[in-house]
N, C-alpha and C positions, 0 to 999 in steps of 0.2 A: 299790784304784785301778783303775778303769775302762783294759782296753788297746782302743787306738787304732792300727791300723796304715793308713799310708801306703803305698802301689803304683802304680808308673806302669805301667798297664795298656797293653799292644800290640794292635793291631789283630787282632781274627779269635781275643780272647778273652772268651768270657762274663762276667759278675757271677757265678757262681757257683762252685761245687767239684766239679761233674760237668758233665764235656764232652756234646755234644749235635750230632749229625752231621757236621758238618767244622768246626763251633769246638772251639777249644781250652778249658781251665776252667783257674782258681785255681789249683789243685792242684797242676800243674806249678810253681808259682811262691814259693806261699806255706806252708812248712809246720808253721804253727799252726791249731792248732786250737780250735773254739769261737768262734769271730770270724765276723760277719755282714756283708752289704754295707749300706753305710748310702748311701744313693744310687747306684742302677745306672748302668752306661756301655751302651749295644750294643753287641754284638761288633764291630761294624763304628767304631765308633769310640776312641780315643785316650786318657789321661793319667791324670790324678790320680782315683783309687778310696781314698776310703776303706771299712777296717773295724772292729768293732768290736764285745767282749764286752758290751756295756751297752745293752739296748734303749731306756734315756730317751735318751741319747747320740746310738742309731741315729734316734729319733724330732727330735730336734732338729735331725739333717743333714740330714734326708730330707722333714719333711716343709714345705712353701710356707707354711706359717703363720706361722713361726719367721722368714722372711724371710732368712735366709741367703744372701749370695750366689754365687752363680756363675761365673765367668772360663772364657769358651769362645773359643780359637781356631779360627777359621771359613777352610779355604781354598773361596772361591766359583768358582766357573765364570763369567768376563764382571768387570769396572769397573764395583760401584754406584755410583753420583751419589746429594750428598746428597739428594736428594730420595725416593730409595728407602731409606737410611739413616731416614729422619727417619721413612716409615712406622712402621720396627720403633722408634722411638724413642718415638712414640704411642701402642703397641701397635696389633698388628697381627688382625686375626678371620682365624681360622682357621676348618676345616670344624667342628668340635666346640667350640671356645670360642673367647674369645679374648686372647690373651697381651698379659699385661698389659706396660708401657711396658720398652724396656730401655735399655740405655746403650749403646754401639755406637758404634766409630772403624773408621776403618781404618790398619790394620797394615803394618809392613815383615815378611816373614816373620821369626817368632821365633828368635833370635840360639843354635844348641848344639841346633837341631831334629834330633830322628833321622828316618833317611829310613825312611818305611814302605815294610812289607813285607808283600802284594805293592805297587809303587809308583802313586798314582794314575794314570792315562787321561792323556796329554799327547797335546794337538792344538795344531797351531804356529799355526793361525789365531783359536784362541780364548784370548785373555790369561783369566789368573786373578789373583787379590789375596787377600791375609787380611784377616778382619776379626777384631777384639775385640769378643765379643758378653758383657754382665753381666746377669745375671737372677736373678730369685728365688724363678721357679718351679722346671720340671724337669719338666713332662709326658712323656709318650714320643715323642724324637723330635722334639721341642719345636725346637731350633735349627736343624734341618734342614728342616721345614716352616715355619719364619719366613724362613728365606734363600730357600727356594723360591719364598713367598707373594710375594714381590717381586722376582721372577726372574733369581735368582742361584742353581744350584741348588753344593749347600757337596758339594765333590769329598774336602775331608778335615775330619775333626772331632776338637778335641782339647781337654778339659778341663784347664785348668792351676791352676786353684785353686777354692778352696772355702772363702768367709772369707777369711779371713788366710792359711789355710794350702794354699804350692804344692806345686809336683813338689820342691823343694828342690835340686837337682841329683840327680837321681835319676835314672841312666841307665834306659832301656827294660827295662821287667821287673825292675825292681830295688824292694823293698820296703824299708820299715823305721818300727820300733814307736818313738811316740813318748809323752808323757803323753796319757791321755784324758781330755780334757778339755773344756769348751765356749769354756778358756780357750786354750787351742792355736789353737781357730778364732778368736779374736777375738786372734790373735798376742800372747799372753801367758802365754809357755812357764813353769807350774811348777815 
């Protein structure tokens, strides 16, 4: 059986297992080994990481063909109107491609949120909002350059699912191994 481990990844740490100038790495957190990232986060961003001994496994989370989807909490900088919502809902051209259609609300900020560390930039004259952004690509950078595209630039980013499958109540840097399966992500735990 294929392992499958779930990580709620903190801010200002790598996808990887060796740190790299002032990020942190895996390694502090997770200590198994032989497990792969199967869809990266940036350091600078938030949530659910999975990994995973199984490259078909890694291949099916990671790669846009497979259509998997995405669950990203977006806090923007500025109140979109739907009118800016409804670009990223048609998808939106970027400088290199262009992303294709998402699903996209807005948000109350998500209910048992940890506070990052360090905290975003607060200016009392510019409101902020979350959005729920769903996609089923995963470029580099991808939700940050669509919130941009339509001028909202996203102050915190946090992936909370992937599939079926969330942070679970998974406090901040807290991991754990579950079955691996394609059936996990389509929530139908073995």
């Amino acid at each position: 059986m294929s392992r499958l481990v779930v990580f709620n990844k903190p801010y200002g740490v790598l996808s990887q297992f060796t740190p790299e100038g002032k990020w942190r790495a895996l390694n502090e957190f997770i200590p198994i080994k032989d497990v792969y990232v199967a869809g990266r986060l940036d350091a600078d961003s938030e949530g659910l990481l999975l990994l995973t001994d199984d490259g078909h496994l890694q291949a099916r989370i990671a790669d846009p063909k497979h259509k998997l989807e995405k669950t990203y909490w977006a806090q923007v900088e500025g109140v979109p109107d739907e009118a800016a919502l409804d670009r990223l809902r048609a998808g939106i051209a970027l400088s290199d491609f262009t992303a294709k259609p998402a699903k996209v609300k807005l948000i109350e900020e998500p209910s048992g949120l940890w506070q990052r560390d360090p905290p975003i930039r607060y200016r009392a004259a510019i409101p902020t909002r979350w959005l729920e952004i769903r996609i089923a690509e995963g470029k580099n950078r991808q939700v940050r350059r669509m919130t941009a595209a339509i001028g909202y630039p996203t102050l915190r980013l946090i992936r909370a699912a992937i599939g079926k499958l969330g942070l679970q109540g998974l406090a901040l840097g807290q991991w754990q191994e579950i079955n691996g399966s394609m059936a996990a992500l389509q929530g139908k735990f073995e």
